[in-house]
Steps between C-alpha positions, in 0.01 A plus 500: 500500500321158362166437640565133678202288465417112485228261328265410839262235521066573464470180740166595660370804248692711287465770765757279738796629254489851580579407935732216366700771277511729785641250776781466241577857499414494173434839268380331192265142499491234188171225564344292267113652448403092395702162511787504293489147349169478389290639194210608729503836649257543785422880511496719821096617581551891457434533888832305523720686296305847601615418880842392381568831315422661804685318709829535298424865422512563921832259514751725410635208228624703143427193260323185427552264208294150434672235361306291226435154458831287388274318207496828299720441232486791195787349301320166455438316130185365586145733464329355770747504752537902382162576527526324897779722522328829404154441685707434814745769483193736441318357851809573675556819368132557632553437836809711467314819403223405763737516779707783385809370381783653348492173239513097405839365479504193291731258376497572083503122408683268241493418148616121586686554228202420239483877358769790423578771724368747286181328452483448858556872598265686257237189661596607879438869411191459331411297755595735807258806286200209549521479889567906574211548239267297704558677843560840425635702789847554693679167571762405248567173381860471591717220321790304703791411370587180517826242554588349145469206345192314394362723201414772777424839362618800675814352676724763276398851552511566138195264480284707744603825312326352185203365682482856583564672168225289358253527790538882544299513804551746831335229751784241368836461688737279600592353854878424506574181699822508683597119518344421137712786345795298665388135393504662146833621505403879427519670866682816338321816578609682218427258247180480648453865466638508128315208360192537749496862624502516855220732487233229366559330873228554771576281734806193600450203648853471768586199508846356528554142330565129581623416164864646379497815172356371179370178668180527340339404779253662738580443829423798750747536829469733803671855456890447583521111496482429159726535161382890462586617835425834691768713348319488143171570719667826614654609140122456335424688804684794385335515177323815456196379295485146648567644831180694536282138403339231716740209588252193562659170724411194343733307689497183748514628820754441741220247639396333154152692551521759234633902566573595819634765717891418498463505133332848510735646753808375287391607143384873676915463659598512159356841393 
């Protein structure tokens, strides 16, 4: 059976997420270690993250994941902007092994169309070696897929398998996004596992989706009221590799406020 988790909010101290995650009835937690739309990454004091590991180790939660800044952007043309990209991908991925986390999930990023795929690829794995090289340890750096259109890399899985191929790293992996897989018009399993291998997935992000199959767009929808609906939820469900994974709620929220309960209660309904 999945573990069901959700991204929480830090609001207060980073140590708020773990109570947050469990009033959810949450098994698994996704929090951003710094803000998410800046370059700056203010660091956790090692008291902080000390009493947070303990604190989550006493829980009884299976999984945490941090969430990097939305800036980072691997794929892009310009050297400076890269260089933004890799420092702050590497503080993030530091917090992340402070605190004991399974991994960063990041957005891969976007060529804007100014540079070829291949170029950008071999520069996003070269890239991804820089940041686990600077913090060794544990956490992965975990790529998400993303919705299509704008020069993104890694919407097609066959992308990610060559960012992997060329990075050849245990501590990178891939987060498959539920409602992004849809917006890009490639939501079949076994293409995913063909092109992809199902295997090279360590965690989903369950979303359902707003916009309608192949949209392009990224538009995230509570579980069972959007185009996806809960019957796919339950036949990913039954998949005996993805099946055994953390399933992370990124949704709305039945009260606009971010994951809640309901949404918990009805993607655990499914499995």
């Amino acid at each position: 059976m999945p573990i069901v988790g959700a991204h929480v909010s830090t609001s207060g101290g980073l140590i708020n997420a773990i109570d947050r995650g469990l009033l959810l009835g949450a098994g698994a937690i996704q929090i951003f270690g710094a803000s998410p739309r800046q370059w700056a990454v203010k660091m956790p004091t090692d008291e902080e993250a000390s009493l947070f590991k303990k604190e989550f180790a006493s829980s009884g939660l299976k999984h945490l994941f941090l969430h990097a800044t939305y800036l980072a952007n691997l794929a892009t043309p310009d050297a400076t902007s890269l260089k933004k990209s890799i420092d702050a991908l590497a503080s993030h991925l530091k917090i992340a092994e402070m605190l004991g986390a399974d991994g960063l999930i990041f957005h891969v990023g976007s060529t804007k169309g100014l540079i070829t795929k291949e170029k950008a690829i071999a520069q996003i794995a070269k890239a991804m070696l820089e940041v686990v090289k600077r913090v060794p340890g544990k956490a992965k750096l975990i790529m998400e897929n993303g919705s299509g259109g704008g020069g993104k890399i890694g919407s097609e899985p066959s992308d990610l398998k060559a960012i992997l191929l060329a990075s050849d790293s245990e501590r990178i992996s891939v987060c498959l996004d539920t409602a992004h897989a849809f917006g890009a018009g490639i939501f079949d399993l076994a293409q995913w596992d063909s092109e992809l291998g199902l295997k090279n997935i360590c965690v989903l992000h369950a979303n359902d989706s707003k916009a309608a199959l192949g949209s392009l767009k990224d538009r995230h929808e509570n579980i069972g009221e959007g185009e996806i609906g809960i019957e796919v939820f339950k036949k990913w469900g039954k998949d005996k590799y993805l099946g055994k994974l953390p399933w992370l709620l990124e949704v709305p929220g039945f009260d606009n406020e971010g994951p809640d309960k309901k949404n918990v209660d009805i993607l655990k309904s499914c499995f």
